[in-house]
C-alpha positions in Angstrom: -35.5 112.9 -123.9 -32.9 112.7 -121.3 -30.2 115.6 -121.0 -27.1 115.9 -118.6 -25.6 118.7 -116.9 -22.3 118.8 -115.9 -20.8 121.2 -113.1 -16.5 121.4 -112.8 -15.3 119.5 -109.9 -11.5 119.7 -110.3 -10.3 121.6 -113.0 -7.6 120.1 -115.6 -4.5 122.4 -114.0 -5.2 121.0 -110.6 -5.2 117.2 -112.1 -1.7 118.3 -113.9 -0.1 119.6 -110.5 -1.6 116.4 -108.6 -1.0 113.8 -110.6 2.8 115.1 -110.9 2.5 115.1 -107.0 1.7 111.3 -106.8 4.4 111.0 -109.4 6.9 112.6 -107.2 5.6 110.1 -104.4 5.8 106.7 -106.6 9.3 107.9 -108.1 10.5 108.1 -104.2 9.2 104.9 -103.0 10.1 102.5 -105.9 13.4 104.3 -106.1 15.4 101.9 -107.7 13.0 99.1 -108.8 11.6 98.4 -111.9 7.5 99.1 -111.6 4.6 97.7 -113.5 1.7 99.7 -114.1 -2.0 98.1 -114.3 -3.7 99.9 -115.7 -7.4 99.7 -115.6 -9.6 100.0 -118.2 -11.2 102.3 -119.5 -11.7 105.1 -117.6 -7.7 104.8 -115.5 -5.9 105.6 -119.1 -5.6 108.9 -119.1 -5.0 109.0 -115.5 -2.1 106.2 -115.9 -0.6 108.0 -119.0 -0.4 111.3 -118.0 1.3 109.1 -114.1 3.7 106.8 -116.4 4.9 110.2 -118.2 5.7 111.9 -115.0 7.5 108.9 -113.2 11.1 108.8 -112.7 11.7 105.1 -112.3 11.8 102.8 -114.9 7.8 101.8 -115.4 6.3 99.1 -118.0 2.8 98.9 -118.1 -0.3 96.2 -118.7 -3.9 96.7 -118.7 -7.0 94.8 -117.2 -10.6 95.7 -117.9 -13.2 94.9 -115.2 -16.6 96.0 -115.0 -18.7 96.4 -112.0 -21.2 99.1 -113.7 -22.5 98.7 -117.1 -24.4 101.6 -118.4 -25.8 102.7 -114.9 -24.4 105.0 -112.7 -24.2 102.5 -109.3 -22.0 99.7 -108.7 -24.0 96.6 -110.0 -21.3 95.1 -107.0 -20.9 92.4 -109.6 -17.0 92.5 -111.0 -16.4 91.1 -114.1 -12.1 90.6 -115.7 -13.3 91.1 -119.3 -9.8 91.6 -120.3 -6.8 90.1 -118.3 -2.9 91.3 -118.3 -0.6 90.3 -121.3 2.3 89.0 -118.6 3.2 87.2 -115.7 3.3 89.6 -112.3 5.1 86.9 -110.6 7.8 89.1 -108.5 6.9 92.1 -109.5 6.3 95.9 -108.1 2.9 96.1 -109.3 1.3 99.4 -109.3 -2.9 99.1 -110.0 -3.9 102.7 -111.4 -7.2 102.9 -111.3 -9.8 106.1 -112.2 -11.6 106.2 -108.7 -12.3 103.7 -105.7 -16.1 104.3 -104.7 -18.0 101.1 -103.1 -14.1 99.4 -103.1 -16.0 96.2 -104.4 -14.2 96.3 -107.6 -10.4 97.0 -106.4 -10.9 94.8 -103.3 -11.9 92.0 -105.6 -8.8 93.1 -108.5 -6.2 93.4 -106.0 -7.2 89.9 -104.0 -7.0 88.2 -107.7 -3.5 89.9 -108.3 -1.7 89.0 -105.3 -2.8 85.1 -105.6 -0.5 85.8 -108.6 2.7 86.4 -106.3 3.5 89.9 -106.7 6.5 90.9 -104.7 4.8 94.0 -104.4 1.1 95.3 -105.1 -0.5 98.9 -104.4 -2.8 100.9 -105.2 -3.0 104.5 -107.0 -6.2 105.9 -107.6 -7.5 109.9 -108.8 -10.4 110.0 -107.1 -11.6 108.3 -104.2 -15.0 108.1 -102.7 -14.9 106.7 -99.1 -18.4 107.5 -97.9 -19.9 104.8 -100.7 -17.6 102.1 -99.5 -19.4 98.3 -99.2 -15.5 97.0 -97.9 -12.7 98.4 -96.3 -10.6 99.6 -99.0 -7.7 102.3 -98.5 -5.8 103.4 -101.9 -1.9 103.1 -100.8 -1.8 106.7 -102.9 -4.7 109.3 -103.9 -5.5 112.2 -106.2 -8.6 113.9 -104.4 -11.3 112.5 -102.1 -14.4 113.4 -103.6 -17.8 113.4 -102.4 -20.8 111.4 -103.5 -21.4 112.6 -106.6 -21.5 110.6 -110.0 -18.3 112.2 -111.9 -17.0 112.1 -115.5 -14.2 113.8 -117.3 -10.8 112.7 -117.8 -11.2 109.4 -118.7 -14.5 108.5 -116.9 -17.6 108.4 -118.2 -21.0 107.8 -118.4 -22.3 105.3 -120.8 -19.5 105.9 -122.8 -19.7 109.8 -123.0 -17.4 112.1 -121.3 -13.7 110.7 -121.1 -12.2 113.0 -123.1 -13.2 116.1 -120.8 -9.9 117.7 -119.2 -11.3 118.2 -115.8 -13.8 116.2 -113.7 -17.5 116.9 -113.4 -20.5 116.0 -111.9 -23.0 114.9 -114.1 -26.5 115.7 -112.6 -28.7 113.7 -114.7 -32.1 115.9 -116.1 -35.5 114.6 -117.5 
C-alpha cells in the first residue's frame, strides 16, 4: 500500500502576508481599471479567492480548467481546456491566477489561446513558481515564492485529488 509524507514548505501566515503583498502590487498597477480574474482550475481557487478578497480595484472573475497532469505527479506536456470561460475577454485586463508555473507548458499554451481572444491586457499571477523544470520560456508577470523541484500540495493543490484543503504548502515525498 502506498503512503505519503508530507514536510511544510511555506507555512499558511507566510501565504496570508504574500498573497496580500501581490495584492498590494495588482491594486497599484490596474489602478483605475476594471480587472478580470481567470482563474484556473482547480488547484488556483484558493489562491485567487484569498487575491480577489485582498484587491483594491474593482475585480470580476471567470474560471478555465486545463489539465496537463492527470493523476501523476509530472507534466504529461499535453494541455487540455476541459472547461472554458463564461464571457467574452475582448478588451479586457485579464489577470490569469494560476497555483504554480512548473514546466510553463500549460500557461504558455493558456495565455497564447487568451490573447488570440483580444485582451487589451493579459498577465500572469502565479503562488509558486518552479523555473528549473521549465520546457519554455515562461516568466509570471507577478509571483508568490520560487520553489524548488519538489512535487507540492496544500492550499489548493493536490495530488490525485488529496490535499487542497491544507493551509500551507508541502512536499509530498511519495513512500512504498
Amino acid at each position: 500500500m502506498n503512503k505519503e509524507k508530507l514536510t511544510l514548505l511555506i507555512g499558511g501566515e507566510e501565504i496570508g502576508r504574500r498573497v496580500a503583498e501581490l495584492a498590494e502590487r495588482i491594486s497599484a498597477d490596474y489602478e483605475g481599471k476594471q480587472l478580470l480574474l481567470v482563474c484556473v482550475l482547480k488547484g488556483a481557487v484558493i489562491f485567487a479567492s484569498d487575491l480577489m478578497r485582498r484587491l483594491k480595484v474593482p475585480a470580476e472573475i471567470d474560471f478555465i480548467a486545463v489539465s496537463s497532469y492527470g493523476s501523476d505527479t509530472a507534466s504529461s506536456g499535453v494541455v487540455r481546456i476541459l472547461k472554458d470561460l463564461d464571457k467574452s475577454i475582448k478588451g479586457k485586463d485579464v489577470l490569469i491566477v494560476e497555483d504554480i508555473v512548473d514546466t510553463g507548458l500549460t500557461l504558455n499554451y493558456l495565455r497564447s489561446s487568451l490573447l488570440n481572444r483580444k485582451p487589451r491586457s493579459l498577465k500572469v499571477v502565479t503562488l509558486l513558481d518552479k523555473p528549473v523544470r521549465r520546457k519554455v520560456e515562461f516568466t509570471p508577470d507577478y509571483c508568490g515564492f520560487e520553489i524548488p523541484d519538489h512535487f507540492v500540495v496544500g492550499y489548493g493543490l493536490d495530488y490525485d485529488e488529496k490535499y487542497r484543503q491544507l493551509e500551507g504548502i508541502y512536499v509530498l515525498d511519495p513512500e512504498l
